[in-house]
C-alpha positions as CSV (number, residue, x, y, z in Angstrom):
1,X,131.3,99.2,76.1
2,X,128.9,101.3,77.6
3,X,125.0,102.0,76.2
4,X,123.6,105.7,77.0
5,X,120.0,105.3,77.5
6,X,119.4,108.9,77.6
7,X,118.7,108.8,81.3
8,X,121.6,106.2,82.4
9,X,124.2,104.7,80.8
10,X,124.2,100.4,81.3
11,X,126.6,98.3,80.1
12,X,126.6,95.1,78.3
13,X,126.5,92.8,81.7
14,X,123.6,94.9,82.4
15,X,121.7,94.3,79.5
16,X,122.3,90.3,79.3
17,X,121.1,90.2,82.7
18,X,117.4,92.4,81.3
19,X,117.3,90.5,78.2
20,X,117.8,87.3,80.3
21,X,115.1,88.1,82.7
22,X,112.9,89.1,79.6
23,X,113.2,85.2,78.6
24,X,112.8,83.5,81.9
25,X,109.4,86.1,82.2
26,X,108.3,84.3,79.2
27,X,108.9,81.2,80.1
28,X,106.7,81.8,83.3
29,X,103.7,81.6,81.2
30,X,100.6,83.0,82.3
31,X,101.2,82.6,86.0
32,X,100.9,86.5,86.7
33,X,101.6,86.0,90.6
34,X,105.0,84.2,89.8
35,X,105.7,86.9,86.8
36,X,104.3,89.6,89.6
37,X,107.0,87.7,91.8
38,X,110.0,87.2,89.4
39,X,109.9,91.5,88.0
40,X,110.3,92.2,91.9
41,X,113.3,89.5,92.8
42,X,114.9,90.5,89.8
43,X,114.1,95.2,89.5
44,X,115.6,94.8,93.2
45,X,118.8,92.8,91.7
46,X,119.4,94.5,88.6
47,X,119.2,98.4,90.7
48,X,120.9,97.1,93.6
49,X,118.2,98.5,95.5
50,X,117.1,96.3,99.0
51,X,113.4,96.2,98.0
52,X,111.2,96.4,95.2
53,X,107.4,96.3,94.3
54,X,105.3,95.6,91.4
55,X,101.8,97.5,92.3
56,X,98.5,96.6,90.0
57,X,95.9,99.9,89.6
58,X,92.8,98.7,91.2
59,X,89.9,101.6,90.9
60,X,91.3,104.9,92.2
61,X,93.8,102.7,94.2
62,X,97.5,101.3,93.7
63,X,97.8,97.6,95.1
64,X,101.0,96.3,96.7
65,X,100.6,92.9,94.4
66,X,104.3,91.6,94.9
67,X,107.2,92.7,96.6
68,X,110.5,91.4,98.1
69,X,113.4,92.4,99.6
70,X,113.3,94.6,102.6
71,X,109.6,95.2,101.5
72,X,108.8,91.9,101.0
73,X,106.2,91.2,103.4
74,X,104.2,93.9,102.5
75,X,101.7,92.6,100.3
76,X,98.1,94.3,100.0
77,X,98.5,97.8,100.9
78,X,96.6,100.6,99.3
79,X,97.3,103.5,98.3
80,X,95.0,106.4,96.8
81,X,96.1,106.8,93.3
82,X,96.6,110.6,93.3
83,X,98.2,110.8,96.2
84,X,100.8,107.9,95.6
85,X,104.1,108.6,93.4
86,X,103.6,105.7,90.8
87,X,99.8,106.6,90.9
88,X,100.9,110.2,89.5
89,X,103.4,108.1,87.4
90,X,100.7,106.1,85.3
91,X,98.4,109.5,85.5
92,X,101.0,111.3,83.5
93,X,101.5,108.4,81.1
94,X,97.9,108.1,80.8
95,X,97.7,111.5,79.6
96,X,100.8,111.4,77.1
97,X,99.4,108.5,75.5
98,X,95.5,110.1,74.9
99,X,95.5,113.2,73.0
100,X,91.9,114.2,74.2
101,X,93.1,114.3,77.8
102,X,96.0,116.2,76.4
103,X,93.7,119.0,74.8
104,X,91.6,119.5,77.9
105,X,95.3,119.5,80.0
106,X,93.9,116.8,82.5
């Protein structure tokens, strides 16, 4: 059986395997480089993708905080927030979730 998301339908192997990273997350604790660690391993599993990042906004900057696959040895870079796609990513979220910056269409 297949779930529509909306945006993508997964099925139920899928799911198991998110709901099963969700619990081996919490089991990490408060170890936020290992968490950091564990989301990249597993995003670049679960899309089949050969790389995957987790980046931490720093200031006006997005920081390269853990990352494997293909892109696993790039830790550190920086990139200006504006400029970046996941940087416009949390600016549009940002937005949607504060109704002043809504109003004043920043």
């Amino acid at each position: 059986m297949k779930i529509s998301t909306g945006v993508s339908t997964l099925d139920n192997a899928t799911l198991l395997e998110i709901i099963r990273a969700q619990s081996d997350i919490a089991k990490l604790g408060l170890d936020l480089g290992g968490v950091m660690a564990f989301v990249a391993q597993r995003a670049e599993e679960l899309t089949g993708a050969q790389g995957a990042v987790v980046e931490l906004a720093e200031g006006h900057e997005m920081v390269y905080r853990a990352a494997s696959g293909s892109v696993g040895n790039m830790l550190g870079p920086r990139l200006a927030r504006e400029t970046s796609l996941s940087g416009l990513f949390r600016a549009v979220c940002e937005q949607r979730r504060n109704p002043a910056l809504r109003r004043l269409g920043k």
